[in-house]
C-alpha positions in Angstrom: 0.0 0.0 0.0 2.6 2.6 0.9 5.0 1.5 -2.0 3.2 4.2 -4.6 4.7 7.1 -2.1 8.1 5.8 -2.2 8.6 6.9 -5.3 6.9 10.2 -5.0 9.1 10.6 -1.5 12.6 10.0 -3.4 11.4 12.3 -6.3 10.6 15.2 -4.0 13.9 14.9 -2.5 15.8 14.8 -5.7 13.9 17.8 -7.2 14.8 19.9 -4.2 18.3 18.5 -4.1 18.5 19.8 -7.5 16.9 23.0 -6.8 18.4 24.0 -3.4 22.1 24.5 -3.0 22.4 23.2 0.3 26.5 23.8 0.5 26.1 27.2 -0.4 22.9 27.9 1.6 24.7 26.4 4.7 27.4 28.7 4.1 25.1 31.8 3.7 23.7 31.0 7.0 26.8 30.8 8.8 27.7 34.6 7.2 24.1 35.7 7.5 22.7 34.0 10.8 24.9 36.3 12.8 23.6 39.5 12.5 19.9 38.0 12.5 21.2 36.9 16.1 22.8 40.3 17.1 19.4 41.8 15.6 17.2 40.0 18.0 19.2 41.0 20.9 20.3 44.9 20.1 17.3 45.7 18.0 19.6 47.3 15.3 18.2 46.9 12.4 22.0 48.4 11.2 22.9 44.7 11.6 20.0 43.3 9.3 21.5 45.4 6.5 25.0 43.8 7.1 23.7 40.2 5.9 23.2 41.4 2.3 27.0 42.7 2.4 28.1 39.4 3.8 26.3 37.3 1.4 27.0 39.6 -1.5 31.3 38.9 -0.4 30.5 35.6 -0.1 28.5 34.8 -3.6 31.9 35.7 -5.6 33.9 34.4 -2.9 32.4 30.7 -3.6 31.6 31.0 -7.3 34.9 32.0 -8.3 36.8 30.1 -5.6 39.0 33.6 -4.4 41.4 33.8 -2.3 40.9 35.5 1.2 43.1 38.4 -0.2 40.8 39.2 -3.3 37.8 38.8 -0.9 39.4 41.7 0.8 39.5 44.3 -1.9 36.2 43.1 -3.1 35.2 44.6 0.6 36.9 47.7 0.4 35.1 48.0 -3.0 31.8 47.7 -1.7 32.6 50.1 1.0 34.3 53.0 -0.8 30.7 52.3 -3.4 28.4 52.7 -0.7 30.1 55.7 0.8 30.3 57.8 -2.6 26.8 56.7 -2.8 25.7 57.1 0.4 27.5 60.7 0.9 26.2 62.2 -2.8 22.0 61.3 -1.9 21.6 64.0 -0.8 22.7 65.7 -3.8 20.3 64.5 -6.3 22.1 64.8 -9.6 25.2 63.7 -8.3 23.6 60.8 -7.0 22.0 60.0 -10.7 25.5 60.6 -12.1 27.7 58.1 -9.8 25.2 55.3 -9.4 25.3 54.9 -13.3 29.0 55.4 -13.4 29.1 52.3 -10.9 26.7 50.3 -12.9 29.0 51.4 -16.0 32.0 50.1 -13.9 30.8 47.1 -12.7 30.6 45.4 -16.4 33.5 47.7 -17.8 35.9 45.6 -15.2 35.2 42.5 -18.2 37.7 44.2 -20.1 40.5 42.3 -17.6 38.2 39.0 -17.3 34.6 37.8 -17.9 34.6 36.7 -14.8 34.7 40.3 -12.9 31.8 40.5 -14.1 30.3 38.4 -10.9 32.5 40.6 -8.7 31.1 44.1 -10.5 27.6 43.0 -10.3 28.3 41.9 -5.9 29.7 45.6 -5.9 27.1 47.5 -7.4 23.6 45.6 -5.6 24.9 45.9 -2.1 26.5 49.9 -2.6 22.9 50.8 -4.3 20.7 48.9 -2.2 22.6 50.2 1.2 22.7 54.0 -0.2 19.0 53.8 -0.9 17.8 51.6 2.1 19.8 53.4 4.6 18.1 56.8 3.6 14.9 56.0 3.2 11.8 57.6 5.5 14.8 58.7 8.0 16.5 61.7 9.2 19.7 62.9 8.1 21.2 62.3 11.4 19.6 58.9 11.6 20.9 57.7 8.4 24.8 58.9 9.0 24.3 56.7 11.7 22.8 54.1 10.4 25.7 53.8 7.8 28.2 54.3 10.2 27.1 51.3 12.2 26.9 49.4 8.5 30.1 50.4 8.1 32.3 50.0 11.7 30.4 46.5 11.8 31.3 45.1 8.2 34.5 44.0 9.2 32.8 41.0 11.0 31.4 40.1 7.5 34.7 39.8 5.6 36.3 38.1 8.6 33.4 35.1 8.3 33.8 35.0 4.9 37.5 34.5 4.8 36.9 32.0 7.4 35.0 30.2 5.2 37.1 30.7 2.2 40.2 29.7 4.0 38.5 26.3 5.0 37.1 25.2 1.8 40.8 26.6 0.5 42.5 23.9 3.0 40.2 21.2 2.2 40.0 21.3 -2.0 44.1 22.6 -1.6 45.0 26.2 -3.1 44.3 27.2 -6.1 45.1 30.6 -8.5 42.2 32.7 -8.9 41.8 32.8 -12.4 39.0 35.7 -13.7 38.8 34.3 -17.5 39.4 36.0 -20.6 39.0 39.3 -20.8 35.6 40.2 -22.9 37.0 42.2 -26.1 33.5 43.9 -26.5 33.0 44.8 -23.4 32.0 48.9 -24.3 28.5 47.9 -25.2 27.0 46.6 -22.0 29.1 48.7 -20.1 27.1 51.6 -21.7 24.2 49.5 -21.8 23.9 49.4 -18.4 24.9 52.8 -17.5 22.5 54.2 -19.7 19.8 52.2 -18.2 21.1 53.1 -14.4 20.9 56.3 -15.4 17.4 56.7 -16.7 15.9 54.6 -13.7 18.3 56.7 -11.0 16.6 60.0 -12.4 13.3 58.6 -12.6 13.7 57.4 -8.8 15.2 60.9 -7.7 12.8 63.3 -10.0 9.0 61.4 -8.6 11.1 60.8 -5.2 10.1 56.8 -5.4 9.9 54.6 -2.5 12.0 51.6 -2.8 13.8 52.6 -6.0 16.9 50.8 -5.0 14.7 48.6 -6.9 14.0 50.2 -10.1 18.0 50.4 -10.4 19.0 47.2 -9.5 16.5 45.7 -12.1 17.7 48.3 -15.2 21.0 46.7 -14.5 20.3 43.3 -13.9 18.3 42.8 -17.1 21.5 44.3 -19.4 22.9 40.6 -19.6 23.6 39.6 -23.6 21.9 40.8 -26.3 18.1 42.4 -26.7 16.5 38.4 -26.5 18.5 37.1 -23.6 18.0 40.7 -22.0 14.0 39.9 -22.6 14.6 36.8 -21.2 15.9 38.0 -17.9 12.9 40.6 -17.5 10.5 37.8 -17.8 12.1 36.1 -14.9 11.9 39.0 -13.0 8.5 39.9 -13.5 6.9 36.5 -13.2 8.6 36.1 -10.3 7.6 39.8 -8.6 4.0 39.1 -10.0 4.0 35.6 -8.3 5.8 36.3 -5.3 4.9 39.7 -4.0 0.9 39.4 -3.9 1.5 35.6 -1.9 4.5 37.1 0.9 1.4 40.0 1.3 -1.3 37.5 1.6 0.8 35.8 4.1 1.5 38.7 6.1 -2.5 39.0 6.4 -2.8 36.1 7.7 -0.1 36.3 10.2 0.6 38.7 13.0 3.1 41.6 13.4 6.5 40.0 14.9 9.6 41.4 15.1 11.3 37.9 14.9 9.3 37.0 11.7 10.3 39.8 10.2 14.0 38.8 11.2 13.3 35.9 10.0 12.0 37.1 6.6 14.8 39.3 5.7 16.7 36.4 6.4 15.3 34.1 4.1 15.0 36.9 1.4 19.2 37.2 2.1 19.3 33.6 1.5 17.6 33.5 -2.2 20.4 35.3 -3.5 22.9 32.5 -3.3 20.7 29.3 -2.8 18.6 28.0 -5.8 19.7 26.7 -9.1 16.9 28.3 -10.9 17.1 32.2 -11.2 13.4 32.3 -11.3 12.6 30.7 -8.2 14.6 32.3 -6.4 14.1 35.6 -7.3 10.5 34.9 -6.8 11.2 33.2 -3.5 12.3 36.6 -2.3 9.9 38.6 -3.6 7.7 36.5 -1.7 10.1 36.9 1.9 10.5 40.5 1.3 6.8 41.1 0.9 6.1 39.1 3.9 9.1 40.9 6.3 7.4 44.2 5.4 3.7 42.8 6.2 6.0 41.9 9.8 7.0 45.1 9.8 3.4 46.8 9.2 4.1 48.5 6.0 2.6 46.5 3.8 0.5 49.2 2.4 0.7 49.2 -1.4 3.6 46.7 -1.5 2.6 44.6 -4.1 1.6 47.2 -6.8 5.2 48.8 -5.8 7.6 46.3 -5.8 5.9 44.9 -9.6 6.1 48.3 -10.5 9.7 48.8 -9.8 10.6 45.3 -11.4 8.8 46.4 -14.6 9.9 49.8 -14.9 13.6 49.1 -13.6 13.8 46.4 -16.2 12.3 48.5 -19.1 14.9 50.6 -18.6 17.3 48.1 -19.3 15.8 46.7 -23.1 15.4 50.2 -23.9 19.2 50.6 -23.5 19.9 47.3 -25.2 18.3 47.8 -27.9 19.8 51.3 -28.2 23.3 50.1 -28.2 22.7 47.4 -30.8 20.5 49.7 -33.1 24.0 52.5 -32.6 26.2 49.8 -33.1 24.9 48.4 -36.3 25.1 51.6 -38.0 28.1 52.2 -36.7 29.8 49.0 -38.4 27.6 49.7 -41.5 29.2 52.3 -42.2 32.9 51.4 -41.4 32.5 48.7 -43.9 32.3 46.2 -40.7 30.6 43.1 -39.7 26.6 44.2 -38.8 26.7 41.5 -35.2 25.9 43.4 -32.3 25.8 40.8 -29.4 26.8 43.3 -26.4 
């Protein structure tokens, strides 16, 4: 009687064994689970903030097996981001200016190895997302220190990270840190993307939008390849913002405000970012946790109709500068006489 579920059993475990990433999600925890801790206990949310710079050292860290060293200026990278960020908000177009200038840097770096592209990308989420977060709904006063505490505690993410690093470095024996070839057309995304970063910064600053870390992180994250993988990406995203959004709200309705779920939440929304196979699950997995921390935290007011928004427009922004770039580019060669491919 029971042998029909054996089967069913076995293929539920291999289909999340295949889905899950359970070395790298038991590594996340060990960098995340910290500050989620020190949270609980000091009530800083400061220290919530410092799980997405932890996991955003340690993505590259394990994906391109670095050394403790690299991991290190990756840090300081990150850091000196966030602060140029951070410090030009209140200056509106300078803001616009330097967040597309690190979205034009963090794919310009493939010039020296495809590869940097992974470590461009970890800058340029956790500076944007920090410089925007940290600001938001708060006084000036409140914010400086609120990065502050981001930044005298950060140290204590890079050290757990190198810990991890040199363990795995120990066990599987030292190896070079190789970045790839460097990407000979690498001018096109680059511009690409700061184009897009650009338009979605000003757009953000000029209707003051809440959440428009958002809109920027999705105009850059959909500049990945040419117009049709670019459309690809953005269909990820929205499917999984349309999905996962409206079910973490409906959730939060049906649960109580906590201060541990929401904890909890943010913590699982950390995790997504380093712990499926499948970009579209887990991006939609953290829609879903981010739209049920904020239901936690009693601001779920408008959320879902929000964060879609900011997917959408974010990654509109994004094909529009794509397609730009190709369109330029094919004149361009037209006229030298040169091959019409324009695969950015």
């Amino acid at each position: 009687m029971n042998s029909p579920t054996i089967p069913s059993a076995t293929s539920l475990r291999d289909a999340l064994s295949r889905e899950i990433k359970a070395s790298e999600l038991a590594r996340a925890l060990i960098v995340v689970g910290p500050f989620v801790a020190a949270y609980f206990v000091s009530r800083e949310t400061a220290l919530l903030n410092l799980g997405l710079v932890a996991v955003s050292l340690l993505i590259p860290a394990l994906r391109l097996q670095l050394a403790p060293k690299v991991v290190a200026w990756h840090y300081l990278a990150i850091l000196v981001t966030f602060a140029a960020l951070f410090l030009a908000a209140p200056i509106k177009p300078l803001f616009v200016v330097l967040t597309a200038l690190a979205g034009f840097l963090a794919v310009a770096v493939t010039r020296y190895g495809e590869h940097f592209r992974t470590l461009g990308n970890w800058v340029f989420i956790p500076a944007v997302y920090l410089a925007c977060e940290v600001r938001e709904g708060v006084s000036a006063a409140e914010a400086l220190r609120h990065a502050g505490m981001i930044v005298v505690s950060s140290p204590i993410a890079l050290a757990l990270v190198c810990g991890i690093q040199i363990y795995d470095r120990r066990r599987r024996g030292d190896a070079a840190t190789s970045f790839g070839p460097p990407i000979a057309e690498w001018f096109l995304p680059s511009l690409a993307t700061a184009m897009a970063v650009f338009a979605a910064a000003a757009l953000v600053e000029v209707l003051d939008l809440k959440q428009g870390q958002w809109v920027m992180w999705s105009a850059a994250s959909v500049v990945v390849g040419d117009l049709s993988a670019s459309t690809g990406k953005l269909k990820q995203r929205a499917i999984g913002a349309f999905v996962g959004v409206p079910l973490g709200f409906l959730a939060g309705i049906a649960l109580p405000q906590s201060r541990i779920g929401y904890a909890l939440a943010v913590l699982a929304a950390t995790l997504t970012l380093i712990s499926f196979s499948r970009y579209i699950v887990g991006f939609g997995l953290r829609c879903f946790f981010i739209a049920l921390a904020a239901s936690f935290a009693g601001g779920a007011s408008g959320i879902a109709e929000e964060r879609v928004a900011n997917v959408i427009t974010g990654g509109a922004f994004g094909l529009i500068a794509v397609a730009l770039t190709e369109i330029v580019w094919q004149r361009v060669t037209r006229k030298a006489g040169g091959p019409t491919q324009a695969s950015p």
